[in-house]
Backbone as numpy.savetxt, mean C-alpha at the origin, in Angstrom:
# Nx Ny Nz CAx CAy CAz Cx Cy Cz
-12.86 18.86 15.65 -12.15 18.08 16.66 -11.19 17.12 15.96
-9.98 16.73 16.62 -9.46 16.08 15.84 -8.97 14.69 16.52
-9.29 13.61 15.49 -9.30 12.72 16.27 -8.22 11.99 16.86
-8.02 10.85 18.01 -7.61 10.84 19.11 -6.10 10.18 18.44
-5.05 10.63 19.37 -3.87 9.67 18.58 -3.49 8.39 19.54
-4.53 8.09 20.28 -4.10 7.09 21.54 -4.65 5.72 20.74
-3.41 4.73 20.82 -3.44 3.56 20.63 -4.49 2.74 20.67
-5.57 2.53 19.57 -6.46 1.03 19.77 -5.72 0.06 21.02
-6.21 -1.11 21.50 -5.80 -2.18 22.04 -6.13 -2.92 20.89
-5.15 -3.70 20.73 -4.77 -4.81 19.36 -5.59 -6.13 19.86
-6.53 -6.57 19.28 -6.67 -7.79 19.47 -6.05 -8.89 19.38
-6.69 -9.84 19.62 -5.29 -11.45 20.01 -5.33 -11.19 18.16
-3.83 -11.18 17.58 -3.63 -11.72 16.10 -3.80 -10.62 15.37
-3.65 -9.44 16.42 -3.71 -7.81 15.88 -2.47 -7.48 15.96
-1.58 -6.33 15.13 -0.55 -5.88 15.09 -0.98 -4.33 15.14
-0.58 -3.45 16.07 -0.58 -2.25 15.94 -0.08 -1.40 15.38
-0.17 -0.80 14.70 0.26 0.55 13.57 1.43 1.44 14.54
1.32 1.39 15.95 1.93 2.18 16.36 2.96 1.47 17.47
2.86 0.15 16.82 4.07 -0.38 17.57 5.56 -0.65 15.45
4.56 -0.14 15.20 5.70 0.27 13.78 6.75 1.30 14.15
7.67 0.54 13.30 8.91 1.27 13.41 9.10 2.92 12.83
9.57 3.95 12.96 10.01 4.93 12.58 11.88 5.04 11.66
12.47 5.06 11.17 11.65 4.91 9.30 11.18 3.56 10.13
10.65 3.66 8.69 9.43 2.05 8.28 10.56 1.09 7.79
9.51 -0.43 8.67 10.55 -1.76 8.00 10.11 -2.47 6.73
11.07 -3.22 6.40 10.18 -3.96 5.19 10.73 -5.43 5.44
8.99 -6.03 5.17 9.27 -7.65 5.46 8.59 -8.61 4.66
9.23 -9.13 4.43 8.28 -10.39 3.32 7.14 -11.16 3.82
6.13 -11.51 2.94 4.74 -11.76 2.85 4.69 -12.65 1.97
4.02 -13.77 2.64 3.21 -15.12 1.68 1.57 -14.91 1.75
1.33 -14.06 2.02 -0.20 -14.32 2.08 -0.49 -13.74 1.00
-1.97 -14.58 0.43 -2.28 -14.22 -1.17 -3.10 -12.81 -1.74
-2.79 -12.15 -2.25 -3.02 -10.74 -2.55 -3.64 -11.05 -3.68
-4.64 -10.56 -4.03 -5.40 -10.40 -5.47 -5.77 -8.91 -5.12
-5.92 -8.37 -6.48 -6.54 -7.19 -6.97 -7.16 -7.03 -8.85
-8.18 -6.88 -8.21 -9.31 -6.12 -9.60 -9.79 -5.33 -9.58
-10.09 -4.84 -10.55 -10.30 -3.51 -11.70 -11.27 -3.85 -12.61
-12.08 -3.28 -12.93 -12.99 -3.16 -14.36 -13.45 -4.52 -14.11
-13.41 -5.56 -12.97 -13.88 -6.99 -13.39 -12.89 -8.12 -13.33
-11.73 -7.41 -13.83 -10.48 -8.22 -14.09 -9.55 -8.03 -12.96
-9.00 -9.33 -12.92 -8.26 -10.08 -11.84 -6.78 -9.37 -12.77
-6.12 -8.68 -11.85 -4.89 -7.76 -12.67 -3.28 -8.07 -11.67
-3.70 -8.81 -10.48 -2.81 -9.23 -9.77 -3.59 -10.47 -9.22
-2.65 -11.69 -9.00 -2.53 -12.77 -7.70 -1.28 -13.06 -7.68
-1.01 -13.20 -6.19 0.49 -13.55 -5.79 0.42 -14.02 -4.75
1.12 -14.48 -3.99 1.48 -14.45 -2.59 3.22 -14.14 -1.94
3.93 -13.47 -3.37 4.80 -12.77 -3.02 4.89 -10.98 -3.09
5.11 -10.43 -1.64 4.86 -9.32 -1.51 5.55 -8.95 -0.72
6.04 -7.48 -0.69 6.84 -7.07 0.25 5.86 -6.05 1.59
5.60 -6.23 2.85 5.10 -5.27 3.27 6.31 -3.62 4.23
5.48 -2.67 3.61 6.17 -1.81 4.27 5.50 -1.21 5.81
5.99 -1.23 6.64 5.61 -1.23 8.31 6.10 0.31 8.67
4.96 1.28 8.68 5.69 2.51 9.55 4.62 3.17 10.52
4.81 3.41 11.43 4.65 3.86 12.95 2.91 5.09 12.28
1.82 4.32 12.79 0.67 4.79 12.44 0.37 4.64 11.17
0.57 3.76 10.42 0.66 3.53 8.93 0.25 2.11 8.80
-1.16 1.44 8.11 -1.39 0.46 7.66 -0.89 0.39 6.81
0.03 -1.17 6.32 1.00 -1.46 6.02 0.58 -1.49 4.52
1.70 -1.58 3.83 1.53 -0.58 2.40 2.18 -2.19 1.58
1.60 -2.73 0.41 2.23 -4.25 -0.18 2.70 -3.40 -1.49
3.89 -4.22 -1.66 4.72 -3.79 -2.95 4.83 -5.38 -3.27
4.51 -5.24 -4.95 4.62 -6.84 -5.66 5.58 -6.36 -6.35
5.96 -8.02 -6.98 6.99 -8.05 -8.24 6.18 -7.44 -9.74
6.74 -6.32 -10.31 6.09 -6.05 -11.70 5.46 -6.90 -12.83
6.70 -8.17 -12.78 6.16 -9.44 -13.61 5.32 -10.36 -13.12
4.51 -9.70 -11.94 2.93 -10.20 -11.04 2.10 -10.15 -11.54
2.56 -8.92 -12.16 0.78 -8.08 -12.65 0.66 -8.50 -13.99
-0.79 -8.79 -14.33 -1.47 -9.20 -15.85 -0.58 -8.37 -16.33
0.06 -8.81 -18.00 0.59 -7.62 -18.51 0.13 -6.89 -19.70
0.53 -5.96 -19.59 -0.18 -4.76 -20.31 -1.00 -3.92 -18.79
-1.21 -4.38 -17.76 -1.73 -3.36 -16.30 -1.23 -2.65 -15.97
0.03 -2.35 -16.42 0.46 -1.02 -15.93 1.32 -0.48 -16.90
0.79 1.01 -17.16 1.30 2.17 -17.68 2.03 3.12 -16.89
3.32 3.54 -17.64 3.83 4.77 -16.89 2.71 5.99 -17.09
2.90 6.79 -16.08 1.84 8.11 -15.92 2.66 9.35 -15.11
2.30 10.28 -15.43 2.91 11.57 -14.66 3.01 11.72 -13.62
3.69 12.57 -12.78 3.97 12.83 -11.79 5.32 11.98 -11.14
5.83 12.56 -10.01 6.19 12.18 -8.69 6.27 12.20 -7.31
6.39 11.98 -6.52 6.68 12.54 -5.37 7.93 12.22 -4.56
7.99 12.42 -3.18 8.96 12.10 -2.63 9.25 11.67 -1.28
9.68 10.10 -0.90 9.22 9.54 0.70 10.89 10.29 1.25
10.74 10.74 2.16 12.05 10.87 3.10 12.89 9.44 3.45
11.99 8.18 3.36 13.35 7.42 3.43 13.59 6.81 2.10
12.58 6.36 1.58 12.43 5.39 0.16 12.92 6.40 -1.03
12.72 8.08 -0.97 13.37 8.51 -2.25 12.44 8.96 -3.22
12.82 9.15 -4.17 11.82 9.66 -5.27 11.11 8.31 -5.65
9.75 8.79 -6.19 9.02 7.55 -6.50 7.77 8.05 -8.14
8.18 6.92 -8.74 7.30 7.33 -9.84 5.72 6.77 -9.90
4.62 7.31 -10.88 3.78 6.27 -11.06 3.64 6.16 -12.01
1.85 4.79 -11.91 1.63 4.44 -12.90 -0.08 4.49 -12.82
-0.15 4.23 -14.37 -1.91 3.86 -14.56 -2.03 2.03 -14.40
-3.21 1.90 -13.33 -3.36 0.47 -13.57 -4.59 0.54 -14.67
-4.49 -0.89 -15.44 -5.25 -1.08 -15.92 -6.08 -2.27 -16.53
-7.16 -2.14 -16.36 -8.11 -3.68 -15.91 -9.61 -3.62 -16.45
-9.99 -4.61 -17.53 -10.99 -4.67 -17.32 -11.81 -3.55 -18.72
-10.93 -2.81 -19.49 -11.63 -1.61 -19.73 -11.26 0.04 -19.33
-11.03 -0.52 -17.65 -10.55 1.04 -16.95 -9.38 1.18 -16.90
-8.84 2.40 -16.49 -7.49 2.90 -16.48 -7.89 3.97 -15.44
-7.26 3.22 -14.32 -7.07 4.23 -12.89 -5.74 4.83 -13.11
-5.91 6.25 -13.16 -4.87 7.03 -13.54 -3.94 7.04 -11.90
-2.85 6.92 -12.18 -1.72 7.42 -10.86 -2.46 6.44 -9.95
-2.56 5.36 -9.85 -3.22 4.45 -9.19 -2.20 3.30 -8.36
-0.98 3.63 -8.87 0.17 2.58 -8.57 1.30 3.58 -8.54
2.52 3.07 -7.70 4.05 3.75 -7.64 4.84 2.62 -7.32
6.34 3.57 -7.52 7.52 2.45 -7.13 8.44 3.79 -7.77
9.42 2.99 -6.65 10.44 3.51 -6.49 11.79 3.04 -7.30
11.64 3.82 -8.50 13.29 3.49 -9.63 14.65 2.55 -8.94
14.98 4.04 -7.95 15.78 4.02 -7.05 15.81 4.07 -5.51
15.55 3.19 -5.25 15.40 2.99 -3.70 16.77 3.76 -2.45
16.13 4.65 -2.05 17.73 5.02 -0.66 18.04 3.66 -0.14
19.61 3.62 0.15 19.86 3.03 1.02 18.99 2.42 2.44
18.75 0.95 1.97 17.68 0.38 3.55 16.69 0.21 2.81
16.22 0.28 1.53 15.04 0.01 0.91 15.36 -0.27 -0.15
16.46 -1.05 -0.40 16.74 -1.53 -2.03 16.12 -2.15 -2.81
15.66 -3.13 -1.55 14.27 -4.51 -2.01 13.55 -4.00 -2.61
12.98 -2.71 -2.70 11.75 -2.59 -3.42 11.61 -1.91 -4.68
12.82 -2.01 -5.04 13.13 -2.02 -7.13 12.52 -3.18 -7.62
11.91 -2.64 -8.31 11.06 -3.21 -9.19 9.64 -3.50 -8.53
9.71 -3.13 -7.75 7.95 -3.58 -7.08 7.36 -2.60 -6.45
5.90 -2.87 -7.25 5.54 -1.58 -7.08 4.10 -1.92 -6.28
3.31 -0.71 -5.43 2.32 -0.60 -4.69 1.23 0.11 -5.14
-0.02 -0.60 -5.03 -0.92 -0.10 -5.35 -2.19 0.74 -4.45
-2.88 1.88 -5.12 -3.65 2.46 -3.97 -5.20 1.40 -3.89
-5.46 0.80 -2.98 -6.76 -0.06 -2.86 -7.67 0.69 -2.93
-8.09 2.00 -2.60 -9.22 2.56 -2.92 -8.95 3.14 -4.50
-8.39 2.77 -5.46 -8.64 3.15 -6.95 -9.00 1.68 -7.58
-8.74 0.78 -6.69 -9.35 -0.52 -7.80 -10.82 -0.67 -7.09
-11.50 -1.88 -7.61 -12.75 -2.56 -7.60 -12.88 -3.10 -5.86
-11.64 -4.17 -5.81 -11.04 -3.91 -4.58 -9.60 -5.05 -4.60
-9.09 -4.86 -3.31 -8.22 -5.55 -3.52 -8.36 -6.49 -2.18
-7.84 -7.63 -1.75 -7.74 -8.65 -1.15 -6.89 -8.88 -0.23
-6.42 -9.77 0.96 -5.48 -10.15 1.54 -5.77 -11.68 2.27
-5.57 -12.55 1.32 -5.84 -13.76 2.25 -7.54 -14.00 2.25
-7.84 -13.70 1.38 -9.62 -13.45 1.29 -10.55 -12.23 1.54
-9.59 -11.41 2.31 -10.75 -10.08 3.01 -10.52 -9.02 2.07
-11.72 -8.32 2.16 -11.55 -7.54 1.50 -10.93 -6.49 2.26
-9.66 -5.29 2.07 -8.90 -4.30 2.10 -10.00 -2.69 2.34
-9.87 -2.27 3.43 -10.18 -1.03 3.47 -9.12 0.27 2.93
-9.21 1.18 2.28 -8.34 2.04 1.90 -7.84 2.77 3.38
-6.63 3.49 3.67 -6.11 4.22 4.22 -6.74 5.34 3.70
-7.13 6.36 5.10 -8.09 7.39 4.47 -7.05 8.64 4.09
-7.90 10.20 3.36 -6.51 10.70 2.60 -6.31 10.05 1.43
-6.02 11.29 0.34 -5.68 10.85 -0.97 -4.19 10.62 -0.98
-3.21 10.75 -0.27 -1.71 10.57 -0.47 -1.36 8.97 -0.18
-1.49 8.62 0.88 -1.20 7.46 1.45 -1.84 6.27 0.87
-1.26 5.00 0.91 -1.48 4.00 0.46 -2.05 2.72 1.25
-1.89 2.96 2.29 -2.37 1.56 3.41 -3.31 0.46 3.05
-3.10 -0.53 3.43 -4.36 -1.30 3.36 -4.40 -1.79 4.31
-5.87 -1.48 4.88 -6.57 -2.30 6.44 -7.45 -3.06 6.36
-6.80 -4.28 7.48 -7.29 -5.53 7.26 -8.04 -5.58 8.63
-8.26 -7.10 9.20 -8.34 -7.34 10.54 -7.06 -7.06 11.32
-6.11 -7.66 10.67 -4.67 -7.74 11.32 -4.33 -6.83 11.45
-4.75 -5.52 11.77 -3.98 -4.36 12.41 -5.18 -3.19 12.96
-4.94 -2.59 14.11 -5.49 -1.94 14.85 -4.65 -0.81 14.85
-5.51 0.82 14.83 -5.29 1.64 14.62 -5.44 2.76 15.96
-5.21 3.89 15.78 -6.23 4.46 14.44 -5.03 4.88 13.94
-5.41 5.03 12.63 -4.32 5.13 11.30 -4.40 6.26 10.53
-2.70 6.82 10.28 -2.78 8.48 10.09 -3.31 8.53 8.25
-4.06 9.67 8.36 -4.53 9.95 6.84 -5.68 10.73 7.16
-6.54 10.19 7.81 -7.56 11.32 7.94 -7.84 12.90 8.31
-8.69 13.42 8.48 -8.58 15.05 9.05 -7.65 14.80 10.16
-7.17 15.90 10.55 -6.04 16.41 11.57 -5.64 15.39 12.39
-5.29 14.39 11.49 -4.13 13.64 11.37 -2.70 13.72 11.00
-2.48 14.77 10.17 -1.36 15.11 9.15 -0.12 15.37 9.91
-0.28 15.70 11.53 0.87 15.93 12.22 1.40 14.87 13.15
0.74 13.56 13.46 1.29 12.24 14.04 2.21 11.98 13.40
């Protein structure tokens, strides 16, 4: 069976996934983001970019010179977003570990997503965990996608089984 694509009701101070835009927007964020690995604290900021798209818990891209340094390694692969463009990754690394392909960013951003040169996004289910303002981050389910779900957004959110066509 596959599950339902009808709108949660958003609670008071809820934002819905599916009142996101189609392409996706991007908007700046003060709220404080930490992420660890192996133990180690490998990001804090409270500058972040969030990306907003239509059934999609919203995806944070930091500044590179955020992250502890030496946390991120280039690593193989790419892929490719239809609006954002080709996108490379990386290994984070924290603590000891090295989560392979655990992070991306986009070299070259398409037109409408320039902002997010140089800042790159990490997958929350490959670290220890990651944060938003204190809570801890549920992963977006699906190995492709990046989301992180908080309180602040009501779903249900595409990634899981026969989901792939919302």
């Amino acid at each position: 069976m596959h599950p339902r694509k009808t709108p949660e009701v958003p609670l008071p101070g809820q934002e819905s996934v599916w009142d996101y835009p189609r392409p996706p927007r991007v908007e700046p964020s003060n709220e404080r983001v930490r992420i660890v690995l192996g133990g180690e604290l490998v990001l804090d900021t409270t500058d972040s970019l969030r990306v907003l798209e239509t059934s999609h818990p919203p995806v944070y891209y930091f500044r590179r010179q955020d992250f502890r340094p030496g946390s991120l390694i280039p690593a193989d692969g790419s892929s490719f977003c239809e609006f954002k463009g080709p996108a490379s990754y990386l290994t984070v690394v924290g603590g000891g570990i090295a989560a392979e392909r655990a992070a991306w960013f986009y070299p070259e951003p398409m037109a409408g997503y320039e902002e997010l040169a140089d800042r790159v996004a990490v997958y929350p289910g490959k670290m220890d965990y990651c944060e938003v303002d204190g809570e801890r981050v549920r992963p977006q389910a699906g190995g492709f996608y990046g989301g992180w779900i908080t309180h602040r957004v009501a779903g249900p959110f595409k990634g899981g089984p026969g989901t792939m066509g919302w």
